[in-house]
LODRENNU-196769 format. One record per residue: residue in one letter; x, y, z of N, C-alpha, C in turn. Coordinates in pm, whole numbers, plus 50000, padded with zeros to 5 digits. Each point is the difference from the previous one (the first is absolute). Example, Ala and Ser with C-alpha at 12.3 -4.5 7.8 and 13.67 -1.06 7.14 Angstrom:
a513194943150780499115011950000500905012050000s499655010549928500825011950006499235010950073
//
This chain:
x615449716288252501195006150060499915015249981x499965006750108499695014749971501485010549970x500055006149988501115007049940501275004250144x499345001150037501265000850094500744985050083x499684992349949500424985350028500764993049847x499735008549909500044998249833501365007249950x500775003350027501195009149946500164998649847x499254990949949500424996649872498935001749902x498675004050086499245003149899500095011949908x499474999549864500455013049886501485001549956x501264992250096501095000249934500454990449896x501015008849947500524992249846500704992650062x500254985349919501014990950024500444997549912x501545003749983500634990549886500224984950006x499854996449910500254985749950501124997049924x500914990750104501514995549929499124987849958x500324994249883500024984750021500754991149928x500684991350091501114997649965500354982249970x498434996049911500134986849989500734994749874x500765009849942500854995849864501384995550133x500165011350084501574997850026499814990050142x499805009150073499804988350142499304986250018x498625005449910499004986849981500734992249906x500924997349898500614990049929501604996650122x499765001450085501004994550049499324989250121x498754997849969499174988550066500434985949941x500084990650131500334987349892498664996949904x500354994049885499184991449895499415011949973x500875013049969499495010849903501235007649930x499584996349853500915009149877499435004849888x499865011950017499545010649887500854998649905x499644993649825500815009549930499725015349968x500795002749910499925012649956498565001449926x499444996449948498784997749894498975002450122x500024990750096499464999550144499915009650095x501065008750019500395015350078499465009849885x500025000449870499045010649906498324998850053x499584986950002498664998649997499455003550142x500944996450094499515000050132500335019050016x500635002249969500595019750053498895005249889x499194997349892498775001849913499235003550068x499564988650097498874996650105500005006050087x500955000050061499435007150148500255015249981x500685000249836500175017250037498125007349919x499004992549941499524998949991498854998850084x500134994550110499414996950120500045009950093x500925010749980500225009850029501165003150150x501214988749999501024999050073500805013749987x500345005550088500735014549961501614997249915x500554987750101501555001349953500114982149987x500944996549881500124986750036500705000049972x501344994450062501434990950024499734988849885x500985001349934500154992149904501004988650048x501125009550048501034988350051501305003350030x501204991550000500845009350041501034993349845x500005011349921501224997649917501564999750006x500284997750103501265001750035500624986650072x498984996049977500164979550064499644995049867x499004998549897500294987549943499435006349870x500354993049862499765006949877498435001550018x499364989450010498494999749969499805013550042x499525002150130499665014549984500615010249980x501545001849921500185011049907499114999949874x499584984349967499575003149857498535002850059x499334996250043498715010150071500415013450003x500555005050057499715016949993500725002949879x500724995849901500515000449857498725000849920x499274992049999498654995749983498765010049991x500215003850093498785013150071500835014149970x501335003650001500035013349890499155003949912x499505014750060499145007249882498614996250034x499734983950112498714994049963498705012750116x499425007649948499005007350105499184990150074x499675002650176499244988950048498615006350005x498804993450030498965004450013499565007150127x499135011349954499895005350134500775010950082x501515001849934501085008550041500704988750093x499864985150024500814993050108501525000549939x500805000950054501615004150028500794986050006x501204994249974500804990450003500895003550033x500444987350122501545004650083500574993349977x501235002150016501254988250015500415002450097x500834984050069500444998650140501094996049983x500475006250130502034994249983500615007150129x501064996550019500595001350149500995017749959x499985001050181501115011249970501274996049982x501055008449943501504995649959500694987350014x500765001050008500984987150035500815006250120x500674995650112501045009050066500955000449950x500324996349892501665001949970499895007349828x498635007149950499295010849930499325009549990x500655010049900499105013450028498794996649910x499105008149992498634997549947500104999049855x500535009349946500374996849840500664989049964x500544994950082501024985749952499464988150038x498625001750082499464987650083499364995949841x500014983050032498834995749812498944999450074x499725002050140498274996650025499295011149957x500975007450074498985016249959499895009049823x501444992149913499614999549862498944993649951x499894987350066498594992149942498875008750000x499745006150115498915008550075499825011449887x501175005849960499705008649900499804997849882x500894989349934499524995749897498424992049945x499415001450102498614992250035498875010949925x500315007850021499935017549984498624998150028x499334999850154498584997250066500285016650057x498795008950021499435010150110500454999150104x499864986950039500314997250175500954988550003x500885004950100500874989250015499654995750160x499924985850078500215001250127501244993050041x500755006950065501524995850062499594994650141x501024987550026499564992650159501265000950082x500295004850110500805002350042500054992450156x501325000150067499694991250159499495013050098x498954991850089499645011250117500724993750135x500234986150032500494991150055500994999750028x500775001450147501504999150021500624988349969x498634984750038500784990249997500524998349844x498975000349876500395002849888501275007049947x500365014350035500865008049944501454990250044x500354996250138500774991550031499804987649962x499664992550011499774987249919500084995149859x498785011549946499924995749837500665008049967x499695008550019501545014049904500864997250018x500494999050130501305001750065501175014549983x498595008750033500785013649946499515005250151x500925012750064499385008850074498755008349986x499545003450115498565008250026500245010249950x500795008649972500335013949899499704994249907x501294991449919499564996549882499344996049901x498964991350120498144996749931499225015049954x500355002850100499325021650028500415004749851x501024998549945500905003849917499474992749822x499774993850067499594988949876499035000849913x498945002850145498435005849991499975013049934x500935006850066499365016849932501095005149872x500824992649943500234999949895499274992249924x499584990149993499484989649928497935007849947x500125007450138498095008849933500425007649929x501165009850054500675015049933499814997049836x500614994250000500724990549847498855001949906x499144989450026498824997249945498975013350001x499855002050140499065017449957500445006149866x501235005750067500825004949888499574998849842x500114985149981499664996949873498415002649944x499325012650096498665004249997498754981450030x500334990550036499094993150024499325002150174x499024995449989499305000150150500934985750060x500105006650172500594987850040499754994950094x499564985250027499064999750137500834986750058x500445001750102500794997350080499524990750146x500414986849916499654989350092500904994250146x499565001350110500685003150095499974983650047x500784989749907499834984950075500215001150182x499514989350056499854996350126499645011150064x499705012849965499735009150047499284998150164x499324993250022499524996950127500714992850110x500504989749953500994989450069501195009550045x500355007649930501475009750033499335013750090x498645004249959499555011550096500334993350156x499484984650013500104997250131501104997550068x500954996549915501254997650056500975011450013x499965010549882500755014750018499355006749955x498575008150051499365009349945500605006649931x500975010350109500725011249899501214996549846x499874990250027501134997649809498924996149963x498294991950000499295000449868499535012950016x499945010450083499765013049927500725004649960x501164998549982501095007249965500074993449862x499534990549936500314992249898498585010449922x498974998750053499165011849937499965015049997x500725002650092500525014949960500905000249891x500744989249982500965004749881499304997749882x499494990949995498964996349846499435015049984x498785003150106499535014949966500815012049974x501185000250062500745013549973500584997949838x499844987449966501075000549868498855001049893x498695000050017498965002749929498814987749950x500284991750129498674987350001499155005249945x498715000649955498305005850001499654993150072x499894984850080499454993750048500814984550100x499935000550106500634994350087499584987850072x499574986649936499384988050039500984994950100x499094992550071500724993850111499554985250017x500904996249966499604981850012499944992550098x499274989950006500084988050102500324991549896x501164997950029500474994349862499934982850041x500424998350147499864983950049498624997950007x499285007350052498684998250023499694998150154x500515000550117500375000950108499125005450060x499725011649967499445012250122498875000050008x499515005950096498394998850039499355015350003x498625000249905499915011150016499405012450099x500404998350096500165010850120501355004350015x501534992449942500905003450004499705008249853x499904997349848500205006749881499105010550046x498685002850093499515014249993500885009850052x500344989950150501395010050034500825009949946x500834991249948501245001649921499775009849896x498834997449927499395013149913499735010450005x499685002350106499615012250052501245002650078x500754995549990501575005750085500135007949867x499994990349857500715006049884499355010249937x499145002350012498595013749989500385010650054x500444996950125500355009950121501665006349941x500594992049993501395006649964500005003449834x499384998849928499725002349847499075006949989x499255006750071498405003649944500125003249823x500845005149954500174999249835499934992649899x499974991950025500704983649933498604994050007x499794992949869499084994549984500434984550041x499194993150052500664986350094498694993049966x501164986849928498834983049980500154990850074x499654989649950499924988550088500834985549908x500384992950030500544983449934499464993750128x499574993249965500004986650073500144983149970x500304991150068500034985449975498944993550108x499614991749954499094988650060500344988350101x501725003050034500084986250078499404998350070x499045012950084499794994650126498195000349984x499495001549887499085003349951499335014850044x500115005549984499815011050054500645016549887x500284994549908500485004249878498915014949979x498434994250022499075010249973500065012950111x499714991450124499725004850120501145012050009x501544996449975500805009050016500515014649887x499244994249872499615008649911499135008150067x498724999750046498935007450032500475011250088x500854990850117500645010550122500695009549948x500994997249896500905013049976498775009249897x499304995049938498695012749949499405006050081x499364992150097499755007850122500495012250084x501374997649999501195006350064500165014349895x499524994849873500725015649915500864996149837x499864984850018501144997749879498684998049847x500235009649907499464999949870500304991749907x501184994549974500384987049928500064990250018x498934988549885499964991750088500684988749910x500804991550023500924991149918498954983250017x499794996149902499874982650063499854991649829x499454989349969499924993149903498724991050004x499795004149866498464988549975500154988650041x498734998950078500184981650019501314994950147x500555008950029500714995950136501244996149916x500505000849930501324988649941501015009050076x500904993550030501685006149988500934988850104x500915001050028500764997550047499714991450138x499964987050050499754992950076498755000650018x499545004650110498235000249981499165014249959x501185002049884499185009849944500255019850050x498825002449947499845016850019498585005150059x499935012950007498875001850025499205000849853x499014998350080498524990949853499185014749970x500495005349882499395009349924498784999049983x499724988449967498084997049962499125007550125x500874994650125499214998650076500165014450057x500995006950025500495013950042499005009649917x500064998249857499435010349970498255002050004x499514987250035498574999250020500175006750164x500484997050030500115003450168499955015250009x501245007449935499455009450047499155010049912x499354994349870499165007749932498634999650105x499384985249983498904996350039499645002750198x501324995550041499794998750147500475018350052x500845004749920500575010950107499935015849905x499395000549874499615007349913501255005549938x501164995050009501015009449950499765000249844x500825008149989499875000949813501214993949944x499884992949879500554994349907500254999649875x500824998049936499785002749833499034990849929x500404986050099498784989949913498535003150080x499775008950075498614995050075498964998949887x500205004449921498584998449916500134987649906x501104990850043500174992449891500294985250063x499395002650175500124986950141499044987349909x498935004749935499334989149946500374990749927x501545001249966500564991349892501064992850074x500105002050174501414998950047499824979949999x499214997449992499584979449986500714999849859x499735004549872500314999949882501835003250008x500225010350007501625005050025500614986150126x499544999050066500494990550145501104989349868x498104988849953500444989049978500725003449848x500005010249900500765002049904501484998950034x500325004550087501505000950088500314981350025x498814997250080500584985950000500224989849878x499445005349917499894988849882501355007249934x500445013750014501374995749937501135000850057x499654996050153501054993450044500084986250030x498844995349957499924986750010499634995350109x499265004650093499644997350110498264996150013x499924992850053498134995250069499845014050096x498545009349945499565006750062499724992650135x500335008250132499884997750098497955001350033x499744988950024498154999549992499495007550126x500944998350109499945006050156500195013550016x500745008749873500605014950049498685001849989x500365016850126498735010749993499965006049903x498645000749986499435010849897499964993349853x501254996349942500204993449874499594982949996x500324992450058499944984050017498694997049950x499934991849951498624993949988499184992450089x500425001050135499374997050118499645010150083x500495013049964500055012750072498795003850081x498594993549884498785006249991499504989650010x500564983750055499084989549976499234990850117x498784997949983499314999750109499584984150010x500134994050125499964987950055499004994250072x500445005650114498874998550124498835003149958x498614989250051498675005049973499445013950063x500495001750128499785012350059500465010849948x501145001349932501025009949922498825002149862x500044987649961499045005149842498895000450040x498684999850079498975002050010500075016250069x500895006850049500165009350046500645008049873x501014999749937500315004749886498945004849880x499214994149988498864996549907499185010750053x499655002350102499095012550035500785010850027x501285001150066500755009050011501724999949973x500405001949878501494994249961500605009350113x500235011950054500535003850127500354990050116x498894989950038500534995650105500964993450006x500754993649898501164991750009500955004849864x499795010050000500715007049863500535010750016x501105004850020500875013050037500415010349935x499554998149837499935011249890498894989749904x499805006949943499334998349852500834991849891x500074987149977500794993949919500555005849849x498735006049954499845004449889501375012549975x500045005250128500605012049996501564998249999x500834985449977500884992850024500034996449887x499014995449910499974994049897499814984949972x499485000350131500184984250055498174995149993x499524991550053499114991150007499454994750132x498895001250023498884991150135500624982249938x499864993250045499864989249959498904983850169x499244998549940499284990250108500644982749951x500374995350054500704984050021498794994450106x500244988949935499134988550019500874988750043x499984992950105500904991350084499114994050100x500164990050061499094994050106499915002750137x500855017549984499275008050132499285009949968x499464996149875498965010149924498694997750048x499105017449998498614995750045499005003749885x498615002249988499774999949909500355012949928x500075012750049500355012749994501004997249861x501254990250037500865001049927499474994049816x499484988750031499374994849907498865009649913x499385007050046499325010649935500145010649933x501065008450092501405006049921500624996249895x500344986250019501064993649886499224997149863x498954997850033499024996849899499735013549919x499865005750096499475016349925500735003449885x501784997850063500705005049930500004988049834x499514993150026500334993049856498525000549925x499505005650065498215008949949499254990450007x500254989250133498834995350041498685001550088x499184998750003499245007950109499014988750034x500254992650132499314994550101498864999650111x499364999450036499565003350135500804989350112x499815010550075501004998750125499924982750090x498744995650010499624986150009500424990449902x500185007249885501134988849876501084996550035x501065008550054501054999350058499994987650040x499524993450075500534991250138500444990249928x499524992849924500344986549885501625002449965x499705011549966501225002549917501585002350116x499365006250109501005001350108500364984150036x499384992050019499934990750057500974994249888x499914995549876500774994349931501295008449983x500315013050022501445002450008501004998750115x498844998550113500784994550143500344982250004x499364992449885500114988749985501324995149925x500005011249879500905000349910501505000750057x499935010850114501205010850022500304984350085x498874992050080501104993850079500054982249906x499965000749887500874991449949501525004049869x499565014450039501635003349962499835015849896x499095002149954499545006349952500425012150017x500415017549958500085009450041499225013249912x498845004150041499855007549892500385017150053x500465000950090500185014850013501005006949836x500664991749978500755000849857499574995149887x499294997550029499464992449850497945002149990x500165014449948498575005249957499134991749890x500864996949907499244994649910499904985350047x500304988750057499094989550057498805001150109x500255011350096498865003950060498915005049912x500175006049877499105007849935498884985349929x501164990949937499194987549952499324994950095x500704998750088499164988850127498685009150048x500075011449991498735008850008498744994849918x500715003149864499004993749880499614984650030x501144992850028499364987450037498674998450099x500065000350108499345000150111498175008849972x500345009149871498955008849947499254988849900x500504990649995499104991949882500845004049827x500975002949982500455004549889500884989149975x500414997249863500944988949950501105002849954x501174994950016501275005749954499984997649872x500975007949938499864997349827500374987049939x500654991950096500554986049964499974996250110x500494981850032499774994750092501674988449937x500834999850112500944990549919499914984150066x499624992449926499804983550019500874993150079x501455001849926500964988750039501025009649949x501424994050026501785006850026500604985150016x501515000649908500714994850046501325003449984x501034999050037501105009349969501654987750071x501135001349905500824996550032501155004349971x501114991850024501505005849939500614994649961x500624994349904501064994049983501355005749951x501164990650024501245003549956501004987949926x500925005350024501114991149887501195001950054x500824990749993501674995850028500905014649988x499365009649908500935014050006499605007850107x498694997050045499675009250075499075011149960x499144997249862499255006049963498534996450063x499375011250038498354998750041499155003449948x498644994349993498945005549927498744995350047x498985013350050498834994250063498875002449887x499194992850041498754996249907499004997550109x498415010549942499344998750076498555000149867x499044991250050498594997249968499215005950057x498725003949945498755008350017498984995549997x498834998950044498944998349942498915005050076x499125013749901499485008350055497985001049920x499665006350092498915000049898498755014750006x499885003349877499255012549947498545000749956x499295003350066498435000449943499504987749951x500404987350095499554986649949501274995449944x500735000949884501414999449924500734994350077x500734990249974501664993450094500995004449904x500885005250017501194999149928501194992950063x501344994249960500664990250092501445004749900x501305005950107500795006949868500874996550103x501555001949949501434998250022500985005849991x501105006850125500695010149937501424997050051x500735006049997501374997350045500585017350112x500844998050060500045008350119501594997750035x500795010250016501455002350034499934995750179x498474997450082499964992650087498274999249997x499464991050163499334994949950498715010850063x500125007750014499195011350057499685007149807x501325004249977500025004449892499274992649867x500334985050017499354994349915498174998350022x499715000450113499025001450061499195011249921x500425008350006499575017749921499704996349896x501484995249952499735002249794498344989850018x500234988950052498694991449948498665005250018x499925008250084499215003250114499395013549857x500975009849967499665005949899499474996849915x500794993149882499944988449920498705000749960x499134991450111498564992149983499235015050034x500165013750055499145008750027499895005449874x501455005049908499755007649942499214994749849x499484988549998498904994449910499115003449983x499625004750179498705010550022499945011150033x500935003150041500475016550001501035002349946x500195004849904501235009349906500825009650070x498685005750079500605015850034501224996350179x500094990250037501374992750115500455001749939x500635001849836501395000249955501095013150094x499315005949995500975014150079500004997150155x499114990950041500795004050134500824990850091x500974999850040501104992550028500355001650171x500554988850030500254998650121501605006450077x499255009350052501375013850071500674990850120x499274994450064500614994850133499644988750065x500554992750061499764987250058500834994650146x499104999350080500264997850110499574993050096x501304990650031499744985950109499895003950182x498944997250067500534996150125499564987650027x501244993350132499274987650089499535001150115x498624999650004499725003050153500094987050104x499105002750104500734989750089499324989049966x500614987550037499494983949961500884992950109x499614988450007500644989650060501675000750018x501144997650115501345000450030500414993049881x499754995049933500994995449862499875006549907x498605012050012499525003649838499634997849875x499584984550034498864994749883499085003849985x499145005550130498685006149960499855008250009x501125009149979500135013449973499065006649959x498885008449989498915011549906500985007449941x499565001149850501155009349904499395010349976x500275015950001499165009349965500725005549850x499125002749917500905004949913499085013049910x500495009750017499335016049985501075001649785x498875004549926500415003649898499805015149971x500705001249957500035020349881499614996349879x499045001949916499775002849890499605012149950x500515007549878499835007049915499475005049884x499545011149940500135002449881499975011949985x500145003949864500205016549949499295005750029x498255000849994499435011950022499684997350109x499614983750056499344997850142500185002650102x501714999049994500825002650142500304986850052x499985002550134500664985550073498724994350091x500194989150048498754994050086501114986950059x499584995550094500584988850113499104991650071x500504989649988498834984050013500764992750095x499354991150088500404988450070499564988349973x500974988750031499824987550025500494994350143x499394992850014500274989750089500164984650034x500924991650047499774985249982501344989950068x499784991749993501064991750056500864998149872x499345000049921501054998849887500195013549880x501505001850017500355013749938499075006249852x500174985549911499305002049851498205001450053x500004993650089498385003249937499475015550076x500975002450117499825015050043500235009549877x501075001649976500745004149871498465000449844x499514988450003498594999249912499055009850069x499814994450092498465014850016500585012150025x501435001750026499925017250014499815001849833x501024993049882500045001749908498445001149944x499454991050055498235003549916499345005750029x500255011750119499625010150061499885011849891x501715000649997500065009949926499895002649856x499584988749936499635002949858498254998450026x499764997050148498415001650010499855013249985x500705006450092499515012450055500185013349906x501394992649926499405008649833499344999049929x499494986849924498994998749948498145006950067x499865000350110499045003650076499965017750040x501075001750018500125012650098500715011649863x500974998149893500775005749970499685003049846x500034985749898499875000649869498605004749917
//
């Protein structure tokens, strides 16, 4: 993109980000306070310019967050805001408690949200178009005043440009005259399309040239990014959104992905650019304490971002990662990854091998392709599960697994209270050796394990540490009644220094799928790990 098509190359962008306040108002997300310290740590670390903590003037939790962070310095020089509405109509600014909260928060930056929207001011206020005007430019006055920076969120800002241009400019002239620093303009429904937000921006450029002007956006219509980009395009330097997409119905605009965008794709400058290599690390840190499953599909961060399928894709990758690769993974912080599935060619298989430091000739392959297209179609999946492809490698190579298990039997019983208890049998065998052991299990998968352990760790000691993270059933298709259902069942296993690894089974019957993923993965440690 050459520079005169580039408006954004060499410019600074600020970074709002606002996944303490907007992003916790996503369903099946709640920060505590302990949670909003660690996460405003991170990204101010990561090098986020400003982060919204929240709005103290709605609910204790985040008073005691910014109670919390008094005195606390962030890394980097990043800044903490607090959010909260302008006045009340039937209060002056000193008597409003939102805008006490705001001060008592005692943050650098405060951002105040005000209506740009006629239908709003009538509707939800139910105050006159003066008196919103009124509301607004006492409610910045106030706060300037109190020497903080004040950046001034212009809700629906777009939705109301179209319906009464002149009152949402008039709603931003008053913010600026009363001493805004900075004048965001929201798509707060998520509605608009961006050829209308470039518009509209450059209307507000045009009548402000002074005023530093951001962006909000929402995702309803997906387009959350796209309409971020337009108003940068247009002239707007602030850019508001939240890690990971969270907020409010379908969300916000996706920080991860914004700020790779315009470091990598459009050269602007950033506070974190030198620190994009960690944005996979920061992504999924965010999700784990909000409790959320990293999304495997997002750009740039996902763990599919970089992952390669098609035989044509990885045999082309392999000589040239450009052709199907749109940045440098590395530079994301992210990962190539080659999957193996039964639209795999050998390309993929050679790759995959590489990576677990096997090394083949290319005519070896075919055996081995052939038995995972055999596998995959009796139920089998290894695009997720590296470490049974890695054994079945060794297999097919003439190599022996560290054990071989004989026989299983496993049941349940109960009693008149309603108490259960499964019990499952083993019998496995080691360098010639049978051992034959018995364990008990809170079910019968579980009991399955303990036994399954049990008889290993006779011969290996060192399984004591690693334990089973995850377990997971599907039914694929079988017969209209579902007796002969194929059961797939994919395990997580763990340990401290090893890390994680993932195995499959397959079978008509759940326990004995459930058995070979399980003997996968204490194969594939014993072989690959210990």
């Amino acid at each position: 993109m050459n520079r005169e098509n580039n408006p954004l190359r060499d410019q600074r962008i600020e970074i709002l980000d606002t996944t303490l306040r907007d992003g916790a108002q996503a369903e099946d997300i709640s920060f505590s306070v302990h949670d909003k310290i660690t996460a405003a740590l991170l990204l101010a670390d990561f090098g986020v310019d400003i982060i919204e903590g929240g709005w103290p003037g709605s609910n204790p939790r985040d008073a005691d967050f910014f109670e919390a962070m008094k005195g606390r310095d962030l890394p980097h020089g990043a800044q903490l805001a607090a959010f909260g509405a302008t006045r009340r109509r039937d209060k002056a600014p000193e008597d409003d408690p939102s805008l006490a909260a705001l001060l008592a928060a005692q943050t650098p930056l405060v951002t105040l949200f005000g209506k740009s929207w006629t239908l709003h001011v009538s509707d939800a206020l139910g105050v006159e178009p003066e008196e919103n005007l009124s509301m607004i430019s006492d409610s910045v006055a106030y706060m300037a005043a109190s020497g903080r920076r004040v950046i001034y969120d212009a809700e629906h800002f777009y939705d109301g440009f179209f319906e009464d241009g002149e009152y949402a400019l008039a709603t931003l002239q008053a913010a600026f005259d009363a001493g805004a620093d900075t004048l965001v303009l929201a798509d707060t429904n998520g509605g608009r399309l961006p050829e209308e937000v470039e518009a509209a921006t450059r209307v507000v450029l045009d009548r402000l040239p002074r005023a530093r002007v951001g962006i909000h956006t929402h995702n309803d219509s997906g387009l959350a990014i796209a309409n971020s980009l337009a108003a940068l395009r247009s002239g707007a330097r602030h850019l508001q959104g939240t890690f990971n997409g969270y907020g409010e119905r379908s969300g916000n605009a996706n920080l991860a992905s914004l700020m790779a965008i315009l470091s990598l794709k459009y050269g602007a400058r950033l506070s974190a650019e030198d620190n994009l290599s960690r944005l996979q690390e920061v992504s999924h840190a965010l999700d784990e304490l909000a409790n959320q499953t990293p999304d495997k599909r997002a750009p740039f961060v996902g763990d599919a971002a970089f992952a390669h399928k098609g035989g044509v894709h990885v045999s082309a990758v392999v000589k040239n990662p450009r052709t199907y690769e749109h940045v440098e993974p590395q530079r994301v912080g992210n990962r190539r990854r080659f999957l193996v599935s039964d639209l795999s060619g050998r390309s993929n298989l050679l790759a995959k091998l590489s990576e677990a430091g096997i090394s083949i000739a290319r005519e070896e392959a075919g055996p081995l392709l052939d038995e995972v297209k055999t596998l995959e179609r009796a139920g089998y999946a290894f695009e997720g599960a590296d470490a049974s492809f890695y054994l079945l490698a060794r297999r097919l190579r003439g190599a022996e697994d560290p054990f071989t298990v004989i026989a299983f039997n496993n049941w349940t019983s109960g009693d008149a209270h309603g108490r259960w208890q499964a019990e499952a049998t083993i019998q496995l065998q080691v360098d010639g050796r049978v051992i034959h052991t018995a364990s008990l299990g809170e079910g019968p998968v579980g009991a399955l394990d303990n036994a399954l352990r049990k008889a290993l760790v006779n011969f290996f000691p060192q399984i004591g540490d690693v334990t089973l993270a995850d377990y997971k059933v599907r039914v694929l298709e079988g017969s209209s009644s579902g007796t002969a259902s194929v059961v797939r069942v994919l395990v997580e296993m763990e340990h401290p220094r090893a890390g994680q690894w993932n195995t499959v089974g397959a079978s008509a019957n759940v326990l004995e799928a459930s058995l070979k993923a399980l003997s996968d993965g204490y194969g594939y440690f014993l072989t690959a790990l210990s």
